[in-house]
N, C-alpha and C positions, 0 to 999 in steps of 0.2 A: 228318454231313450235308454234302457238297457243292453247290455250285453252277454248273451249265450253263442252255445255254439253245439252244433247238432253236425254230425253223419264230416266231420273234417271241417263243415262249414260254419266260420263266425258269422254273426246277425244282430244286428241291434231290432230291439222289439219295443213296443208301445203298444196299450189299451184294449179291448177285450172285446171281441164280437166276430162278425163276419173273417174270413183270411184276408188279407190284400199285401200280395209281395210287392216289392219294387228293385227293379233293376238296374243299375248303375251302368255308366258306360266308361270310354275313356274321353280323358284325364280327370278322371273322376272316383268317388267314393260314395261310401252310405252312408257316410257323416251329411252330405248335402242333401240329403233326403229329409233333414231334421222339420223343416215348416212343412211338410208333406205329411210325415209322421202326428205330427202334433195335429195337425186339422183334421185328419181323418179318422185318427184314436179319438178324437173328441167326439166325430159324426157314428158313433159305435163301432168300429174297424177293428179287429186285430192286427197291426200294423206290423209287416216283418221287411227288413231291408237287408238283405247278405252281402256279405264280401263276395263278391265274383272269384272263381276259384283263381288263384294266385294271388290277389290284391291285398294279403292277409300274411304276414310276415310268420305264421305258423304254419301256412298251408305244404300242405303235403306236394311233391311233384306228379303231376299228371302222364300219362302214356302221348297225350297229345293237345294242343289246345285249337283244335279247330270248333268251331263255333257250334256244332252239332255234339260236340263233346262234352260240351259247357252245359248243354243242356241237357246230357243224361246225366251230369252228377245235381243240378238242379231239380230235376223231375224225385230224384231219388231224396233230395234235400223236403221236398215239398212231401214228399208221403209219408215220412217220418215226422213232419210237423205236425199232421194234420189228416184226419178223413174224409174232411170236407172239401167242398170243389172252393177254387181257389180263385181270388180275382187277380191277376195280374199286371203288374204294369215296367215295361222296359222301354229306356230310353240307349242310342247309340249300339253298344255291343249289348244292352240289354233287349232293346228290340229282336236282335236280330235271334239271340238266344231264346227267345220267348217263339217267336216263330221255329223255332225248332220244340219246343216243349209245346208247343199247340197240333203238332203234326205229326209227334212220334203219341201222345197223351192226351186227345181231347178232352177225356173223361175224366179229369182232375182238375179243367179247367170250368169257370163260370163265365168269366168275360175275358176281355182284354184289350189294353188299351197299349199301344208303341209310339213312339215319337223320334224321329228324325231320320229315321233308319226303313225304308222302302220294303215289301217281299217280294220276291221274283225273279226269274234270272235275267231279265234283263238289267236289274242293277249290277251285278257283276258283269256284263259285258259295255256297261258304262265306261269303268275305269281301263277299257280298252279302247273306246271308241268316242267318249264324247269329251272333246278337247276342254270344255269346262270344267266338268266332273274331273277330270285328270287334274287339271292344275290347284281347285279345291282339296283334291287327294294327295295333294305335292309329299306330307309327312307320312304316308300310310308308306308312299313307294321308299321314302328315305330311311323309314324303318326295316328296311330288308337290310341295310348296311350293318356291320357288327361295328361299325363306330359311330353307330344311334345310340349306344348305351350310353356311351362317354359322354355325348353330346345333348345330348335331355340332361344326362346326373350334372355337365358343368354348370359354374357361376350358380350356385343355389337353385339349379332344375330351375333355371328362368325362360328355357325353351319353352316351359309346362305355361308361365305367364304368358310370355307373347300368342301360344294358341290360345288362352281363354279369352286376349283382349284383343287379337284378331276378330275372332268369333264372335262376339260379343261387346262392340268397342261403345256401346253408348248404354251398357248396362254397368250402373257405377257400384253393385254390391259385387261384381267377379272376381273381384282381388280375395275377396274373404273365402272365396270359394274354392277358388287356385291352390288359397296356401293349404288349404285342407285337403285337395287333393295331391301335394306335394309332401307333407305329412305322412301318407298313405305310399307313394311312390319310393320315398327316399328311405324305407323301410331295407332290411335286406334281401334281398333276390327278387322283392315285388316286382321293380322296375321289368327285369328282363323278362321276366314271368307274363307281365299286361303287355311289352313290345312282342311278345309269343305270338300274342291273338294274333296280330297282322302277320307275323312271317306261317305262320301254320294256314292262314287263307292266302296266299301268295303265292307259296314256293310245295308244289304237286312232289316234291323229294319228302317234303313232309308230314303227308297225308296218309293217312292210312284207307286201306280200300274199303274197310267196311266202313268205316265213317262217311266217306262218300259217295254209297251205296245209298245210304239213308238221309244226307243230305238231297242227292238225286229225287229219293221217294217224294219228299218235302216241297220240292219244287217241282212236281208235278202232278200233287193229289192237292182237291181244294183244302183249305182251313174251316174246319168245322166253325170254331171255336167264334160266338157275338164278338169284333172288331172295331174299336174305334181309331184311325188313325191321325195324329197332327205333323202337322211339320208347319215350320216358320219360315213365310217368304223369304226372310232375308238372310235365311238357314248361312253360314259360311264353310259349311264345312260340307253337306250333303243339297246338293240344288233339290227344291222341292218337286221339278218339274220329273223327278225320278219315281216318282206317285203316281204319274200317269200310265192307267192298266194295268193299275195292280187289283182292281175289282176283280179280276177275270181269277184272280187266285186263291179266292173267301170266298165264302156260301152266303154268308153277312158282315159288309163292313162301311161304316162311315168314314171317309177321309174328309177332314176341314184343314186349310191352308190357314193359318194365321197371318 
């Protein structure tokens, strides 16, 4: 894995062929993208993984970080890499980023594949109405407090531990994973920077109207762009059952439940 950095954005890169970006989500980084990287630069891939803007202790401050934002400094990231159509893949806040670079740009894209992360507006009306999904979403809402910061950064960011082993409690490599996305977190300003994502989709004081203008567009013109989508039954954090009718929002898409 190397290191460059194009248009503000850092990227670790692998191997030579086809594009294939990969999206990070949270409490996460592109460091854990490494056996992904490695297997697919093997399989001829140009393998690119970015720092999501903030997550990068050099990144510049954005005007905003609602999810639809993330993806015009992305789209912009992807055109300066490359002329080529692009495969992409996001998981978490990369999913959801990816469906906004699929619906303002299809023509840059070639496939794409999301993981955990639903399209539609009915997942946002989850976190209002479905008493599961809410208590799943317990730290999203706890992130609206300005004394989330404090409380993630205490004890060695061990908040960052108990979600990954919540989530995750019988996968025994997540400790390695954790500390590498704490790593990345415990950086300067990163922290508040990725607790942004959530308060900028949260709190409508924060939003800017033409952002979600084009967010709107998004969620109501199909997705051009070939789809595969997974999620995992025992997902902890996003019930899988939030997949159901989301066909009605692609032109082409496979969803498989693991």
């Amino acid at each position: 894995m190397n290191l460059s950095k194009l248009n503000n954005i850092n990227y670790f890169y692998s191997g030579e062929g086809e594009p294939l970006i990969l999206l990070h989500g949270f409490p996460d980084c592109p460091h854990n993208f490494k056996h992904q990287m490695e297997y697919f630069s093997s399989k001829g891939y140009m393998v690119i993984a970015p720092y999501l803007p903030g997550y990068h202790k050099d990144d510049i401050e954005l005007d905003s970080y609602q999810s639809i934002r993330i993806s015009e400094e992305m789209i912009e990231f992807i055109q300066s890499l490359t002329k080529e159509k692009v495969n992409l893949f996001g998981h978490d806040w990369g999913a959801s980023i990816s469906y906004g670079i699929a619906g303002l740009r299809p023509d840059i894209l070639k496939k794409m594949i999301t993981v955990s992360v639903p399209h539609g507006i009915s997942v946002g009306a989850s976190f209002l109405s479905n008493g599961n999904q809410q208590r799943k979403s317990w730290y999203m809402f706890f992130f609206q407090l300005p004394i989330a910061d404090l409380a993630v950064a205490n004890d060695n960011y061990n908040f960052i531990n108990r979600l990954w082993e919540d989530w995750s409690p019988n996968w025994p490599s997540y400790q390695e994973y954790s500390r590498r996305a704490i790593e990345v977190l415990s950086e300067k300003n990163v922290l508040a920077k990725s607790l942004a994502y959530y308060r900028y989709t949260f709190q409508e004081s924060l939003q800017l109207e033409r952002l979600n203008k084009l967010a709107e567009k998004i969620n109501t013109e199909k997705i051009k762009t070939p789809t595969l989508y997974l999620h995992g039954i025992n997902d902890g954090c996003i019930g899988s059952d939030l997949s159901e009718g989301m066909e009605s929002y692609f032109n082409d898409l496979n969803i498989e439940i693991l």
